[in-house]
C-alpha positions in Angstrom: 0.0 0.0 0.0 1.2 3.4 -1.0 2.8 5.6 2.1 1.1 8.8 -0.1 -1.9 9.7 -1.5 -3.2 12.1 -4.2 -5.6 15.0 -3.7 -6.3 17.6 -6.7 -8.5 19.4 -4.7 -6.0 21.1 -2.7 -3.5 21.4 -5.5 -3.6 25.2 -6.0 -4.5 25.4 -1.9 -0.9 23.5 -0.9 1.0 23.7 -4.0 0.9 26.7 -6.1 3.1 29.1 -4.0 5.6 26.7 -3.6 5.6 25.7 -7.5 5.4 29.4 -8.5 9.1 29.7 -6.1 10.4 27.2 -8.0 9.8 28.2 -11.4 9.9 31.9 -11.2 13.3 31.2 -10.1 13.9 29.4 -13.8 12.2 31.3 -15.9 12.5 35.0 -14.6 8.5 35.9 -15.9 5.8 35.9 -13.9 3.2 34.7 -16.7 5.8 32.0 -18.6 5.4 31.0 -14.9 1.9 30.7 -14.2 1.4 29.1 -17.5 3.9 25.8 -16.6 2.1 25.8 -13.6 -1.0 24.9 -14.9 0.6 23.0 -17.7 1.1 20.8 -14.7 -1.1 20.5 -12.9 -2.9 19.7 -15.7 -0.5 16.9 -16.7 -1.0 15.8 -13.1 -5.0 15.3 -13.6 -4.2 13.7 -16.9 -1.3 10.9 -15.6 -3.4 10.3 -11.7 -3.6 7.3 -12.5 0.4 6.2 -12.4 0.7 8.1 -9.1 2.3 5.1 -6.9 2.1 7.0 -3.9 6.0 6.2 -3.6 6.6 9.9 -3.6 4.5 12.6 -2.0 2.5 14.1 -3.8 4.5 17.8 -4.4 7.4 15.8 -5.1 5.6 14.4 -7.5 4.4 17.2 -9.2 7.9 19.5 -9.1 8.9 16.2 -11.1 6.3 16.8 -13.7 7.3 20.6 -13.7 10.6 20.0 -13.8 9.8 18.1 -17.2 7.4 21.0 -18.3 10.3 23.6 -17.4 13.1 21.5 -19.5 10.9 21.3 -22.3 10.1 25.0 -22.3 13.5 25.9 -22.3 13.9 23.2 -25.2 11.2 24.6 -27.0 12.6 28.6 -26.9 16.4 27.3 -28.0 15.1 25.4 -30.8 13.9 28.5 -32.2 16.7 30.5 -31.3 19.3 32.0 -34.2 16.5 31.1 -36.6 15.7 33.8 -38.6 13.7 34.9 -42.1 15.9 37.1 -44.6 14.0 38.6 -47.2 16.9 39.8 -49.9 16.2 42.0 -52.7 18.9 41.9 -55.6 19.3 44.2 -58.5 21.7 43.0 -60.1 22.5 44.0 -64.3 21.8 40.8 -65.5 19.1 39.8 -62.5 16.8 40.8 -60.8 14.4 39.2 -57.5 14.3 38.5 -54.0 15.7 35.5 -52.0 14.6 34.1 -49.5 16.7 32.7 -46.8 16.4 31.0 -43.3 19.3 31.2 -41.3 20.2 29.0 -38.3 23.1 29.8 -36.1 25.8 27.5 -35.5 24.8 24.9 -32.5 28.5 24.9 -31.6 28.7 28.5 -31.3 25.7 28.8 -28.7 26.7 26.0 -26.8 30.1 27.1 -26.0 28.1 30.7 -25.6 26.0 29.1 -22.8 28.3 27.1 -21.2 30.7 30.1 -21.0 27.4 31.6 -19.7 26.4 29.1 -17.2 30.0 28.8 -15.9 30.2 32.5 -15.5 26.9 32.1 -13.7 27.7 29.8 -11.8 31.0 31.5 -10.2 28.7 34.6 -9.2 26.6 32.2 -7.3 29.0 30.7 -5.5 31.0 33.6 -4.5 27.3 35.1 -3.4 26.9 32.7 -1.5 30.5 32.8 -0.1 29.6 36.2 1.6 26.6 34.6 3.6 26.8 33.5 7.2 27.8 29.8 7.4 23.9 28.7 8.4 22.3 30.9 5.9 24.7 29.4 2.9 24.3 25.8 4.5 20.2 26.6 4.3 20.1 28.3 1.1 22.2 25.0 -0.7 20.0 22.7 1.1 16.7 24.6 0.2 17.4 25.9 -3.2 20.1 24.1 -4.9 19.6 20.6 -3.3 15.8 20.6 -3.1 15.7 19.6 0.3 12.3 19.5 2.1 11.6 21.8 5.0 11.4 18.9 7.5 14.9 17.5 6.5 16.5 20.7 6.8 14.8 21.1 10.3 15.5 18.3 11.5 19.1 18.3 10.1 19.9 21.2 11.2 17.8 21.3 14.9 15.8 24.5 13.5 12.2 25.3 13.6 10.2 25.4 10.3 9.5 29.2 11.0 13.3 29.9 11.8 14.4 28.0 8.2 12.1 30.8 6.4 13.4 33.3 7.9 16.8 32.0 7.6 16.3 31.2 3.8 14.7 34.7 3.5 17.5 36.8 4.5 19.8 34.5 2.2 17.8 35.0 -0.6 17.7 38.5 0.0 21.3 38.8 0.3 22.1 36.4 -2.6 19.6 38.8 -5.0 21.5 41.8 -3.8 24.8 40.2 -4.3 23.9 38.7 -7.5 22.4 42.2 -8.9 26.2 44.1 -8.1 28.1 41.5 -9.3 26.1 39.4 -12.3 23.7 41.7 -14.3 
């Protein structure tokens, strides 16, 4: 017998605050948000029926978001560097227009992004280098690593209320950090 059970009922009542965290924080707009939100929960309703219960039931569903966010960002770089050239050419002989679509080199934005995300990367860390030893040990755990509030708790002898204030003031620093020394 399954240790969890499934309720989309309370979905948008226990969920949606934490699932709008999440992805506003991978996607940087409010509505691209909102709109992979109820992409899953809407994948949720359609797949109910393979919930094992193994998993709770948000875990569950950051999975299926996760999947929804991956192909988003799948979906906007397969259309990136593709463009429409219209040409006109008045040439002696000729005359006409050409059309051309152009597609960047994949080599080219790859080492682009991965030059990016390395660059990224570093100004997260060193961010996170300026925080407090707790707040930088909570933020990893809660952020990076996923980690549910009642692990970190109970890892780190904390109430659920201190963690959220803890991971509040990290954020806060980390955004302030990461606004000087990133964008």
């Amino acid at each position: 017998m399954s240790d969890h059970q499934i309720n989309p009922n309370k979905w948008i009542e226990l969920y949606s605050d934490y699932l709008f965290n999440y992805t506003i924080t991978r996607v940087n707009d409010r509505e691209i948000a909102k709109d992979l939100i109820q992409d899953t929960f809407f994948a949720g309703l359609k797949s109910m029926k393979n919930f094992k219960g193994e998993a709770s039931e948000r875990t569950w569903l950051i999975s299926i978001l996760k999947r929804k966010i991956i192909d988003y960002y799948r979906k906007i770089n397969s259309k990136k560097g593709q463009a429409e050239v219209r040409m006109t050419y008045n040439m002696e002989e000729n005359e006409g227009d050409w059309l051309e679509e152009r597609v960047e080199d994949e080599g080219y934005l790859n080492a682009q992004e991965s030059l990016e995300n390395t660059e990224l990367g570093d100004a997260i860390y060193n961010c996170m280098d300026k925080l407090s030893e707790k707040q930088a040990t909570v933020f990893k755990m809660k952020t990076i690593l996923n980690y549910e509030t009642e692990t970190i708790c109970n890892e780190l002898n904390i109430t659920a209320s201190n963690l959220w204030v803890i991971i509040h003031r990290a954020r806060t620093a980390m955004a302030e950090c990461m606004e000087k020394n990133w964008l």
